[in-house]
C-alpha positions as CSV (number, residue, x, y, z in Angstrom):
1,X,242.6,330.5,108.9
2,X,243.6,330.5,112.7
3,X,244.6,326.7,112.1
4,X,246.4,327.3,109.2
5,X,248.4,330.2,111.0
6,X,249.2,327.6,113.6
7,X,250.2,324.6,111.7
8,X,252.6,327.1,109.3
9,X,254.5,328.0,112.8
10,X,254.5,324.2,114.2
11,X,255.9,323.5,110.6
12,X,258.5,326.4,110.8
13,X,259.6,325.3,114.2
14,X,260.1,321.7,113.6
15,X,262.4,322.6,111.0
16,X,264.3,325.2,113.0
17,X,264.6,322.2,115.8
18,X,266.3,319.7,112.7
19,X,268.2,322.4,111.8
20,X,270.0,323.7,114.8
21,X,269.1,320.9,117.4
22,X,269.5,317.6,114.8
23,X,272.2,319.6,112.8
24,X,269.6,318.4,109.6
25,X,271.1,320.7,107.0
26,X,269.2,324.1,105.5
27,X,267.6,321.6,103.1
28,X,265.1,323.5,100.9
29,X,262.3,321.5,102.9
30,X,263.1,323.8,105.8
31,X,263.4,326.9,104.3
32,X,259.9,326.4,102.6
33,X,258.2,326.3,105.4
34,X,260.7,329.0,107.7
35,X,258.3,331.6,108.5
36,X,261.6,333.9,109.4
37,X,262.1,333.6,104.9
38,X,260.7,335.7,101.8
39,X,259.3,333.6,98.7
40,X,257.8,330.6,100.7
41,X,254.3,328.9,102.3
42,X,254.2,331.2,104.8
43,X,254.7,333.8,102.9
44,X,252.8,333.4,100.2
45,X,250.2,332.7,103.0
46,X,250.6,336.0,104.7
47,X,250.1,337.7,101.1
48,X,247.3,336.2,100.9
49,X,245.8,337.6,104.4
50,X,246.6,341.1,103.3
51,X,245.6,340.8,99.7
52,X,242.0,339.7,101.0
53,X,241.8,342.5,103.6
54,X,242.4,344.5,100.7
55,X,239.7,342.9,99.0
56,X,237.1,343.3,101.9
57,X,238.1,347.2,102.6
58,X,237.4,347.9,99.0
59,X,234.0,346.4,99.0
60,X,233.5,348.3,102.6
61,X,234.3,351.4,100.8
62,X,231.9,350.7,97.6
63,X,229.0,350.3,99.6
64,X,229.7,353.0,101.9
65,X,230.0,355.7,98.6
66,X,226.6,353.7,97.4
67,X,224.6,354.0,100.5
68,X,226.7,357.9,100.9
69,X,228.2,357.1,104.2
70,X,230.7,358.9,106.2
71,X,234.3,357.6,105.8
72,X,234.3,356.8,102.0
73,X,237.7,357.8,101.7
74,X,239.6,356.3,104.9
75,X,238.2,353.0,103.9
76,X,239.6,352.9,100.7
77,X,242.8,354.6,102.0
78,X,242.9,351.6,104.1
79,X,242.7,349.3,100.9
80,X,245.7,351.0,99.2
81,X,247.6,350.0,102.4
82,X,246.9,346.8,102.4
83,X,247.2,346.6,98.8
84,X,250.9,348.0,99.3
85,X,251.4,345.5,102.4
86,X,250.2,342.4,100.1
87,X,252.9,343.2,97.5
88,X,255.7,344.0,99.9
89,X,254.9,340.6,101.4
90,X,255.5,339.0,97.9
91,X,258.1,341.1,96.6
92,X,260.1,342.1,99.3
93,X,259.9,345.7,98.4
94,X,261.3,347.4,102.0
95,X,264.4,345.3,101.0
96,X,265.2,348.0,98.5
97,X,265.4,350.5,101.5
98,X,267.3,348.7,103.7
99,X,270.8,349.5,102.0
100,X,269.6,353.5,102.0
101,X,268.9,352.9,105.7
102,X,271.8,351.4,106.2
103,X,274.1,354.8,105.2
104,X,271.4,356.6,106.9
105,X,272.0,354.9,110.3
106,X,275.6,355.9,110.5
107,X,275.0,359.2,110.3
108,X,271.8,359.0,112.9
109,X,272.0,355.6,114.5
110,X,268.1,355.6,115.3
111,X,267.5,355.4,111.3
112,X,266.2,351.7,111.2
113,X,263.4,350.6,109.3
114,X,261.4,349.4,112.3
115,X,262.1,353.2,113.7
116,X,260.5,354.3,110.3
117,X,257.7,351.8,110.6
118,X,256.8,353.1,114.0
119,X,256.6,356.5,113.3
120,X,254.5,355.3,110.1
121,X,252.3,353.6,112.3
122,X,252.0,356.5,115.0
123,X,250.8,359.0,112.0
124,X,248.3,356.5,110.9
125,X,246.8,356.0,114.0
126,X,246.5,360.0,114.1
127,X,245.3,360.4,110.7
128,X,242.4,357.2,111.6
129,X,241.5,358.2,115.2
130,X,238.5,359.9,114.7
131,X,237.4,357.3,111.8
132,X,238.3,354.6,114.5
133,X,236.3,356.1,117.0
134,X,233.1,356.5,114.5
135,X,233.1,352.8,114.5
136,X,230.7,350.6,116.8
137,X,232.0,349.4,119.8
138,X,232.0,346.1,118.8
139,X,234.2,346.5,115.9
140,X,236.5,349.3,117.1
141,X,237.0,346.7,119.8
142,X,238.2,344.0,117.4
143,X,240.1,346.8,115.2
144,X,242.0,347.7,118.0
145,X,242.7,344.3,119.3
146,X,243.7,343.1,115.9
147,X,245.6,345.9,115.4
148,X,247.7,345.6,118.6
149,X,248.2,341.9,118.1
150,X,250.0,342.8,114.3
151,X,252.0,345.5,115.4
152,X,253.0,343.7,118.6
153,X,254.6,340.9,116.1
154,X,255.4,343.6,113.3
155,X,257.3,346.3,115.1
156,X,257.1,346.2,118.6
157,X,258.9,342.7,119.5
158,X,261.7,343.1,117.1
159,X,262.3,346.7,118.3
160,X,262.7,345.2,121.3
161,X,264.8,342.4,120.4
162,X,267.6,344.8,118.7
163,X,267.3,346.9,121.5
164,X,267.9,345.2,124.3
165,X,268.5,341.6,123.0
166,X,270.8,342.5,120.9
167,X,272.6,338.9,120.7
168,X,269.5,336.9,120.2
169,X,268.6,338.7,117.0
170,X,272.5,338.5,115.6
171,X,272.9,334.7,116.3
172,X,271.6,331.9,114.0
173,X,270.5,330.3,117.3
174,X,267.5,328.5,117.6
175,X,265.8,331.1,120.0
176,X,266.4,333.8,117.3
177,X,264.2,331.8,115.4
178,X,261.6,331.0,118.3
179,X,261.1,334.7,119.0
180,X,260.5,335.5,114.9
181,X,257.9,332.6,114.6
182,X,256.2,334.1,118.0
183,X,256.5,337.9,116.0
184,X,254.9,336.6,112.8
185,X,252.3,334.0,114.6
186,X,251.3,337.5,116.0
187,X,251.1,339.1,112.7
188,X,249.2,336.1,111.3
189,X,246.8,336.0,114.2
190,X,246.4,339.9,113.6
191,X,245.3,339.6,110.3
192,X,242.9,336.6,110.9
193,X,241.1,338.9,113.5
194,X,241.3,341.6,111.3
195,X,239.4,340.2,108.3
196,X,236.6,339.0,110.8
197,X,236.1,341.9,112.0
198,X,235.7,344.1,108.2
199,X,233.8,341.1,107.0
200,X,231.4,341.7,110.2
201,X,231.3,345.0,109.7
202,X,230.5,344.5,106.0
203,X,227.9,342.3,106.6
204,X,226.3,344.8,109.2
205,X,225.9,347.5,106.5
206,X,222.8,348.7,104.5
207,X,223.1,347.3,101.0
208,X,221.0,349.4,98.5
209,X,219.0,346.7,96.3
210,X,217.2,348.1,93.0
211,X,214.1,347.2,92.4
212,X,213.2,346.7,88.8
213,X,209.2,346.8,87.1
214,X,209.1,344.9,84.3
215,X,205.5,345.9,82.0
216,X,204.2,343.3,79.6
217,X,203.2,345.9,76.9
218,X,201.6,342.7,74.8
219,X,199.5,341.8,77.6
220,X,198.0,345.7,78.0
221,X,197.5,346.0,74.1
222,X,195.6,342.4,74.4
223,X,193.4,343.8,77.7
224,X,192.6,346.6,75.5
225,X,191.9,345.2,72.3
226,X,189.5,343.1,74.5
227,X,187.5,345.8,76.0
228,X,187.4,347.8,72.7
229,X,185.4,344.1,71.1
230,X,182.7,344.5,74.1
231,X,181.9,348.0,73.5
């Protein structure tokens, strides 16, 4: 998945270099594989990272109620998220706030959605902290590294961008689009070490089997229809 991540930004970039560099018009080509667009490869891609984390949480969360672990409740709470994620991936869904947002930020200019998305993330990390710190090492490590890497690419970059890079985010320029392949290659790379990490963690847990006896009632009538013949 790492590979695939990588070739979807070499893809992206090649096209961004036609584009701006070549002067190669926005053909549809180029916007198919722009990781910087909704409704395309990457996209649908990136969908499909979240949907599967989804996925994996919710079978995390099964067999933790089955085998009554701790944390039932965070781990599917997790799946909901990512559940939400996959479909504002696919459907663009924080597009409908952006206009509210908008209005919003002229009356408080720190009303963006990446301020909203931070504080989002600060409350989550609150709300999971003591769930995070229940985990093995191991996979706490990974969470947290995988974590860091989306929300580096997610929030963090492009906060810092309109902050204090104002001009490379408003320009059609190619380094605009250089610095949005690096954010989402971070997101992508995020997710990949993500779903290693709950599929490791998955595969490390106790998975209550049933054991079924099955009783050939023919074959004890026959045993005792035989014993009552020799007496």
């Amino acid at each position: 998945m790492t590979f695939i991540a990588l070739l979807l930004c070499v893809a992206s970039l090649t096209g961004q270099f036609g584009r701006y560099v070549l002067g190669i018009d926005n053909s549809k080509l180029i916007t198919l594989f722009n990781v910087n667009a909704e409704r395309n490869i990457p996209s649908l891609y990136a969908g499909f990272q979240l949907l599967l984390s989804s996925f994996i949480l919710s079978a995390v969360a099964v067999v933790k109620r089955q085998t009554k672990g701790s944390y039932v409740k965070h781990w599917y709470g997790l799946s909901i998220v990512f559940l939400y994620l996959t479909l504002d991936e696919w459907f663009a869904i924080h597009e409908t706030l952006n206009p509210a947002l908008n209005d919003l930020a002229k009356i408080l200019p720190s009303a963006r959605l990446d301020i909203f998305n931070l504080v989002f993330v600060i409350v989550f990390v609150v709300v999971y902290l003591k769930f995070l710190l229940n985990l093995s090492p191991r996979i706490k490590s990974l969470f947290i590294l995988s974590g860091s890497l989306y929300v580096m690419g997610a929030i963090a970059l492009e906060i810092i961008g309109v902050h204090y890079f104002p001009h490379i985010y408003n320009q059609p320029r190619l380094v605009s689009q250089i610095l949005s392949t690096v954010e989402e290659l971070l997101e992508m790379l995020g997710l990949n070490l993500f779903i290693y990490a709950i599929l490791s963690h998955l595969a490390s847990l106790p998975i209550r089997t049933l054991s079924i006896e099955v009783v050939d009632e023919s074959l004890s009538i026959k045993k005792g229809l035989e014993i009552s013949h020799y007496q």
